[in-house]
TIGUMI-827785 format. One record per atom (N, C-alpha, C): residue number from 1; x negated, y, z negated; chain. Coordinates in nm, 3 decimals. Layout:
BEGIN
+-----+---------+---------+---------+-------+
!   n !       u !       v !       w ! chain !
+-----+---------+---------+---------+-------+
! NUM !       X !       Y !       Z !     A !
...
+-----+---------+---------+---------+-------+
This chain:
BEGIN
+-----+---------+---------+---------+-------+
!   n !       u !       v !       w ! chain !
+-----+---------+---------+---------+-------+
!   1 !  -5.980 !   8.626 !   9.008 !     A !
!   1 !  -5.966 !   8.486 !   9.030 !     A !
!   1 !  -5.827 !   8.443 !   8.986 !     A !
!   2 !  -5.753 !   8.373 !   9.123 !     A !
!   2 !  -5.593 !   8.372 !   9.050 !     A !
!   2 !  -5.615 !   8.221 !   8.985 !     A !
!   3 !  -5.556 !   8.159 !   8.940 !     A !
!   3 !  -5.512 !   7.987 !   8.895 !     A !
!   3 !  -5.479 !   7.970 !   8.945 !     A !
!   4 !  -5.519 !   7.830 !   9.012 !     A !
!   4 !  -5.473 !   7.744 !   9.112 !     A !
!   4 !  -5.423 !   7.656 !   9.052 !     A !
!   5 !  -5.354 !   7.558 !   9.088 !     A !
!   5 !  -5.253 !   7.449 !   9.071 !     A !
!   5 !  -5.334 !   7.352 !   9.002 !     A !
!   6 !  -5.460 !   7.340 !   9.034 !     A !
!   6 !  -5.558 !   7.272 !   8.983 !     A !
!   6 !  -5.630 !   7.285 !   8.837 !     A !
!   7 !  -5.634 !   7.466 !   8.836 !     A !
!   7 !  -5.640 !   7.463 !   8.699 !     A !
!   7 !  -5.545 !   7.441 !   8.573 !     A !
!   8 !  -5.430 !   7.509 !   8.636 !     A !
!   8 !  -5.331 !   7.520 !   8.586 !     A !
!   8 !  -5.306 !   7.347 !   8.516 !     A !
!   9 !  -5.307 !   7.235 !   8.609 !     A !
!   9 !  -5.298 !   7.125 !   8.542 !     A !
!   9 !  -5.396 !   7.054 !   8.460 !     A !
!  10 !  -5.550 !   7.148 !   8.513 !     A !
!  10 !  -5.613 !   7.095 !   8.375 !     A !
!  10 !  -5.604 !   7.155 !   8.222 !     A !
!  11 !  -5.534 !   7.292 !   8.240 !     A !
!  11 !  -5.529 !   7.356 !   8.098 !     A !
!  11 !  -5.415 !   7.287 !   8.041 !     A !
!  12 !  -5.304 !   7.211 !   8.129 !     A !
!  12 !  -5.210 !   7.126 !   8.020 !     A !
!  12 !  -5.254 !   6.986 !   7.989 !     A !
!  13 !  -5.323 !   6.984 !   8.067 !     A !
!  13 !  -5.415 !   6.805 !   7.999 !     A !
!  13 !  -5.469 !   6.859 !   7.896 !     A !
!  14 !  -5.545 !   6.922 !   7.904 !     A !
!  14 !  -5.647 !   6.956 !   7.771 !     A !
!  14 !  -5.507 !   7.017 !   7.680 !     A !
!  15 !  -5.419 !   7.105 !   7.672 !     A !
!  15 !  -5.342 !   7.141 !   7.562 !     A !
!  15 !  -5.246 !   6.990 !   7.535 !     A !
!  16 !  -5.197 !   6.938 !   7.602 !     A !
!  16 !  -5.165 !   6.804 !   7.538 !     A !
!  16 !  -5.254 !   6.746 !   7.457 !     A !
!  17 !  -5.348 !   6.725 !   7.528 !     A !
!  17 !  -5.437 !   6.624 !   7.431 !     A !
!  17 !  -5.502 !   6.674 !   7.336 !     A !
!  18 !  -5.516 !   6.830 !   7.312 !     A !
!  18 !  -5.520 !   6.864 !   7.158 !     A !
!  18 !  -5.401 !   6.858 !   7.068 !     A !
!  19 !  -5.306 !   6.874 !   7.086 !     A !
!  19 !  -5.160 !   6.872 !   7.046 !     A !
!  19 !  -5.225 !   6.689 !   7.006 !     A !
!  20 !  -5.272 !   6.626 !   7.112 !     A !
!  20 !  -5.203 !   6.456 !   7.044 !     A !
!  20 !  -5.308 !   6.479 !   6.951 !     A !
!  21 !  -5.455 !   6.499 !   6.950 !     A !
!  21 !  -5.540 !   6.506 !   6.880 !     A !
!  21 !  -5.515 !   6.518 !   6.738 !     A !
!  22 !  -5.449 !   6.676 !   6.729 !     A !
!  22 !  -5.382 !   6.697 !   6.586 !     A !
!  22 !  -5.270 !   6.620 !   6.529 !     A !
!  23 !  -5.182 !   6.548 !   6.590 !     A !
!  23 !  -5.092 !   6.476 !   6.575 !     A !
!  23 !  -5.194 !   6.370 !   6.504 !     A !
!  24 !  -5.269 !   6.283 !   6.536 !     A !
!  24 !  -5.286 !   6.179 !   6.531 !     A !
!  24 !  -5.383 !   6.235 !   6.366 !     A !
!  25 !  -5.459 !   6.339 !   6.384 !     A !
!  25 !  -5.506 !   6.391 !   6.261 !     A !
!  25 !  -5.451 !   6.413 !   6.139 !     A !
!  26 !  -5.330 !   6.431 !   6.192 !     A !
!  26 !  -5.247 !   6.472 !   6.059 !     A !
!  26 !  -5.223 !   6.341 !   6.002 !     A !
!  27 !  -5.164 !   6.210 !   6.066 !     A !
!  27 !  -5.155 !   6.098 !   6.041 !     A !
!  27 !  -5.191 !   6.061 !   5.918 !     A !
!  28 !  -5.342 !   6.070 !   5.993 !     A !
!  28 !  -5.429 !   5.977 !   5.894 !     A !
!  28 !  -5.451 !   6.058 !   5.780 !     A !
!  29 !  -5.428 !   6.175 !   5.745 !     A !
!  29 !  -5.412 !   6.197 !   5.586 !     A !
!  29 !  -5.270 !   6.151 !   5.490 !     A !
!  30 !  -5.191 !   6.065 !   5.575 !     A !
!  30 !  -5.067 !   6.044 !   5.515 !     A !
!  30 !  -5.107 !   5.886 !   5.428 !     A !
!  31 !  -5.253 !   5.849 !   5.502 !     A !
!  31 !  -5.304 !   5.734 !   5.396 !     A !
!  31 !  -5.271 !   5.715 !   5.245 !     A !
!  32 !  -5.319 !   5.793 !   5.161 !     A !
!  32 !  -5.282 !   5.847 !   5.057 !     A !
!  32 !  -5.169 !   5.828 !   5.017 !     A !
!  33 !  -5.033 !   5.929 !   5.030 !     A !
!  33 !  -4.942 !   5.902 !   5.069 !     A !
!  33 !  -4.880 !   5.770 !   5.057 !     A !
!  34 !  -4.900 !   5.702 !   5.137 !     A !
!  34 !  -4.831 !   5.584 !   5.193 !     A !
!  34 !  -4.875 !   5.503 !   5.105 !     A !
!  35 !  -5.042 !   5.513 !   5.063 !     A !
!  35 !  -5.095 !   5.376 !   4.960 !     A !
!  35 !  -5.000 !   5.418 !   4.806 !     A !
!  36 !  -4.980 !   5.594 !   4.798 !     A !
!  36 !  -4.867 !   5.555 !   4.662 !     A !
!  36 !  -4.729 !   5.535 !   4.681 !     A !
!  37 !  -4.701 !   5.539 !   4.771 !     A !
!  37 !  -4.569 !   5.475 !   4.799 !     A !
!  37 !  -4.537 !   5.359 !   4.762 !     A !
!  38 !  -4.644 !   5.264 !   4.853 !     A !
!  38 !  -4.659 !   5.098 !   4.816 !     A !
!  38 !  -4.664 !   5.134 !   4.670 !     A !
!  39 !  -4.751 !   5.161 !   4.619 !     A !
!  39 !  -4.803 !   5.129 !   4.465 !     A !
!  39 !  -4.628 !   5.177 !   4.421 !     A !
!  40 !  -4.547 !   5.259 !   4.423 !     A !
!  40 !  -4.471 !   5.257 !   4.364 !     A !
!  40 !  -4.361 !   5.157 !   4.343 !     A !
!  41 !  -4.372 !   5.185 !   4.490 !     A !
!  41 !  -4.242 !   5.035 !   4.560 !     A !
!  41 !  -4.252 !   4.894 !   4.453 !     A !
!  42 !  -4.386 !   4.855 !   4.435 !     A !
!  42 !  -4.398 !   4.751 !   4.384 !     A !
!  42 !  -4.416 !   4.773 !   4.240 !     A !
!  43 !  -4.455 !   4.871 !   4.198 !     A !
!  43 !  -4.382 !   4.878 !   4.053 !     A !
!  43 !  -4.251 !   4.848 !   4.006 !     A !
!  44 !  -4.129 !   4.945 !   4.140 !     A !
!  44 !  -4.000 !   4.921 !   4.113 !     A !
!  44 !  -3.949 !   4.794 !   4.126 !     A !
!  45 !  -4.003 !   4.758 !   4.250 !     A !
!  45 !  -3.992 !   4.555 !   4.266 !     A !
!  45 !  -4.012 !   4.486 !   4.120 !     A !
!  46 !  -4.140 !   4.505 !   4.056 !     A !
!  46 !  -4.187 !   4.410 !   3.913 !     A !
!  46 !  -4.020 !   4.460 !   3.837 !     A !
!  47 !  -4.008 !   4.570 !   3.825 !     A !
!  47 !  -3.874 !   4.610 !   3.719 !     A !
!  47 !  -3.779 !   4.579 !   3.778 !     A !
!  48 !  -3.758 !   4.532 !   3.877 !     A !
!  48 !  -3.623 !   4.522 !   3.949 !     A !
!  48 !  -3.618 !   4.298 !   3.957 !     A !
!  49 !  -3.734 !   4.299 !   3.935 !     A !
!  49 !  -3.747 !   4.132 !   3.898 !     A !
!  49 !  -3.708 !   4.111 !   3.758 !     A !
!  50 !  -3.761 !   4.218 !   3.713 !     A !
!  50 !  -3.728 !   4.214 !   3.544 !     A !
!  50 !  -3.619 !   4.250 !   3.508 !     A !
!  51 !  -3.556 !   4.295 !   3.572 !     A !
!  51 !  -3.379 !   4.360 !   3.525 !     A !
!  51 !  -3.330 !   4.228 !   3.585 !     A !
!  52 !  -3.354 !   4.154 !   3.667 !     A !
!  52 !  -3.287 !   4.048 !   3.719 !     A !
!  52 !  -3.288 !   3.924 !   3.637 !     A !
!  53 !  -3.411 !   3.892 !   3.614 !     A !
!  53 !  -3.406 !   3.754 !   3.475 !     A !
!  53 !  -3.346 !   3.760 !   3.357 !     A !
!  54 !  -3.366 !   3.916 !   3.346 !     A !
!  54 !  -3.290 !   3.952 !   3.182 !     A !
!  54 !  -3.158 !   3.969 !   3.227 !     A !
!  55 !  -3.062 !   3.978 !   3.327 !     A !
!  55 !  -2.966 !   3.959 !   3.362 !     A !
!  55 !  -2.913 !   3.852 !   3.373 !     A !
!  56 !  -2.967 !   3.731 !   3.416 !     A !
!  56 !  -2.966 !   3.582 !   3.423 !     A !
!  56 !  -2.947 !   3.517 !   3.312 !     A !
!  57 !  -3.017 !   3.595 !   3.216 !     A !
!  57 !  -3.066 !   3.528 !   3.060 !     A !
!  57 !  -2.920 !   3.558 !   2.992 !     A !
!  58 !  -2.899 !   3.666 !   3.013 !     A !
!  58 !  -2.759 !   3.733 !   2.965 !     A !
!  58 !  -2.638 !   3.647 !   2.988 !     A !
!  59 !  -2.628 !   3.659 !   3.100 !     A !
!  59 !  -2.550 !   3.573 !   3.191 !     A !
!  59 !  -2.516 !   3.468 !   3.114 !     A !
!  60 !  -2.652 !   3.370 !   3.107 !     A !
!  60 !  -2.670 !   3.240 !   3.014 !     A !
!  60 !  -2.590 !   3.229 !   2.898 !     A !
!  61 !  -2.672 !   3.323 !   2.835 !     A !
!  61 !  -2.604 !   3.327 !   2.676 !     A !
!  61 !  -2.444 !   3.381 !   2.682 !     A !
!  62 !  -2.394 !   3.449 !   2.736 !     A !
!  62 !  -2.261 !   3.481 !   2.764 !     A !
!  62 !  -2.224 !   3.366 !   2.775 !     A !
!  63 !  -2.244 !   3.255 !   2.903 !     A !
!  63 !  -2.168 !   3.098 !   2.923 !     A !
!  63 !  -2.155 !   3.041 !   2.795 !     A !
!  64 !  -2.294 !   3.048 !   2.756 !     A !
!  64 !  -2.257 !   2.993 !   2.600 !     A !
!  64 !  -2.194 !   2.996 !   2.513 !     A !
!  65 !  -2.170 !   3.133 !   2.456 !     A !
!  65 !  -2.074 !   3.187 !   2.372 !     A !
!  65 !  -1.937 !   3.166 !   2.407 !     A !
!  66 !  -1.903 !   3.174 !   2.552 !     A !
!  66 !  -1.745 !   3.156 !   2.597 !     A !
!  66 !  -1.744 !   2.980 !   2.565 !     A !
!  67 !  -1.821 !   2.899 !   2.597 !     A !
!  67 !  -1.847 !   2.763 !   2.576 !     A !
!  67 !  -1.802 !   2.715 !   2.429 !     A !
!  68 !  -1.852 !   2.821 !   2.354 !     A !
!  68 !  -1.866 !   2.823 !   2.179 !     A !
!  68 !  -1.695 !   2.835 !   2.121 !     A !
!  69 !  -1.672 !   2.954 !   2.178 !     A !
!  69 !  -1.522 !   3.052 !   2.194 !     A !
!  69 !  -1.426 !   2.917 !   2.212 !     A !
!  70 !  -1.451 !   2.833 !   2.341 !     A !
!  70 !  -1.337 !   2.785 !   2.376 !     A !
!  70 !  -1.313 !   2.670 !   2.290 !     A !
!  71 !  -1.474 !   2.610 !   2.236 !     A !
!  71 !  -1.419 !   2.511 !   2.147 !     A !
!  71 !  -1.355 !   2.552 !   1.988 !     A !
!  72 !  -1.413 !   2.667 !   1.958 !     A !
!  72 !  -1.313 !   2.735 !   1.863 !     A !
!  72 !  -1.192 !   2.743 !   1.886 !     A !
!  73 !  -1.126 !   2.778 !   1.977 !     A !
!  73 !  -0.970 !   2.814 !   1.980 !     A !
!  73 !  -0.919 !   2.701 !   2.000 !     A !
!  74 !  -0.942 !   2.563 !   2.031 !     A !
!  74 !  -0.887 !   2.464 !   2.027 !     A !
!  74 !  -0.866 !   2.424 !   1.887 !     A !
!  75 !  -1.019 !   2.412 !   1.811 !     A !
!  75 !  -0.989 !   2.394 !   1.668 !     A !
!  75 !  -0.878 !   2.508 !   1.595 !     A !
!  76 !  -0.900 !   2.627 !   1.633 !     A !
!  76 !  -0.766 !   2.724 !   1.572 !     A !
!  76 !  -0.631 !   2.666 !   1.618 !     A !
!  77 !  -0.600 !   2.572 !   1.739 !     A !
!  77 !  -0.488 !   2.574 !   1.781 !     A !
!  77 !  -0.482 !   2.467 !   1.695 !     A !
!  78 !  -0.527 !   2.394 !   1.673 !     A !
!  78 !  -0.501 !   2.236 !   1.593 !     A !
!  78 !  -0.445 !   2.266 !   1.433 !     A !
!  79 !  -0.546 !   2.371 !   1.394 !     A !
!  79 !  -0.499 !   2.416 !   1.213 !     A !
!  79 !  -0.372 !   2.480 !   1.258 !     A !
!  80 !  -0.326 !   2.567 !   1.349 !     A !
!  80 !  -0.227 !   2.592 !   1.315 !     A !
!  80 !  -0.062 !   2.555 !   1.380 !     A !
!  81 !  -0.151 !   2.448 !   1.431 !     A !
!  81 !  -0.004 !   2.345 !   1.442 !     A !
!  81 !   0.022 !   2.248 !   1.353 !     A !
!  82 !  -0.089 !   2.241 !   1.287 !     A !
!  82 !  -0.023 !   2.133 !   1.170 !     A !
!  82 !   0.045 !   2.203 !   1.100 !     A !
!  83 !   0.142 !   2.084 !   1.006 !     A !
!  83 !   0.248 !   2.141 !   0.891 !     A !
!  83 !   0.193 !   2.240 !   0.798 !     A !
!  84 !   0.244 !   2.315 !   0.742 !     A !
!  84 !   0.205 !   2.445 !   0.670 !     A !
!  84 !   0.246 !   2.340 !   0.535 !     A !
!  85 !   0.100 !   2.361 !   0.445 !     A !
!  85 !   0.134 !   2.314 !   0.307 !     A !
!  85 !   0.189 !   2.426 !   0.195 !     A !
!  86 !   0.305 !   2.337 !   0.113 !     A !
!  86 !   0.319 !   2.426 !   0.015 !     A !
!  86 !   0.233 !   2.480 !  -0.092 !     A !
!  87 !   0.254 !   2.565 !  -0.106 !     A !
!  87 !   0.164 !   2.621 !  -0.227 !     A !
!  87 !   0.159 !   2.586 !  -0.340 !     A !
!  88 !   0.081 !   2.537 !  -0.400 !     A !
!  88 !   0.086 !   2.507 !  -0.550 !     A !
!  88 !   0.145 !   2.618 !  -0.643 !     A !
!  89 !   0.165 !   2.585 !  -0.743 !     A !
!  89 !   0.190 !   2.654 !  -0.884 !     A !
!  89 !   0.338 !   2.695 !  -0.899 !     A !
+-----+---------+---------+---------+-------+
């Protein structure tokens, strides 16, 4: 019995569609997978929110201190433009 054209195209329907079969099988064990991915992702998100406020906060207190700084060096510039007193004794 030779193969006819006929069979011949049903043995590649059927080998495709096991090929997609397993394709699509393999997939769905990547569930797993993918649900710890998310779970990680959004761990790194919470720490990556948290490196960001404490960066902000930083930020803050830095303005401040330069805020602090600048009114200091005005008062330093004032003492030491006034007249230099003599020294006793």
């Amino acid at each position: 019995m030779f193969p006819t054209k006929q069979h011949l195209t049903m043995a590649r329907t059927l080998g495709v569609a096991i090929v997609v079969t397993l394709g699509l099988a393999a997939c769905a064990t990547y569930d797993d997978d993918f649900a710890r991915i998310n779970s990680r992702l959004d761990q790194l998100d919470t720490r990556v929110q948290g490196a960001a406020q404490s960066a902000e906060s930083a930020n803050r207190s830095a303005q401040q201190a330069n805020q602090r700084l600048d009114q200091i060096e005005s008062r330093v510039q004032q003492l030491e433009a006034q007249p230099r007193r003599a020294p006793r004794g």
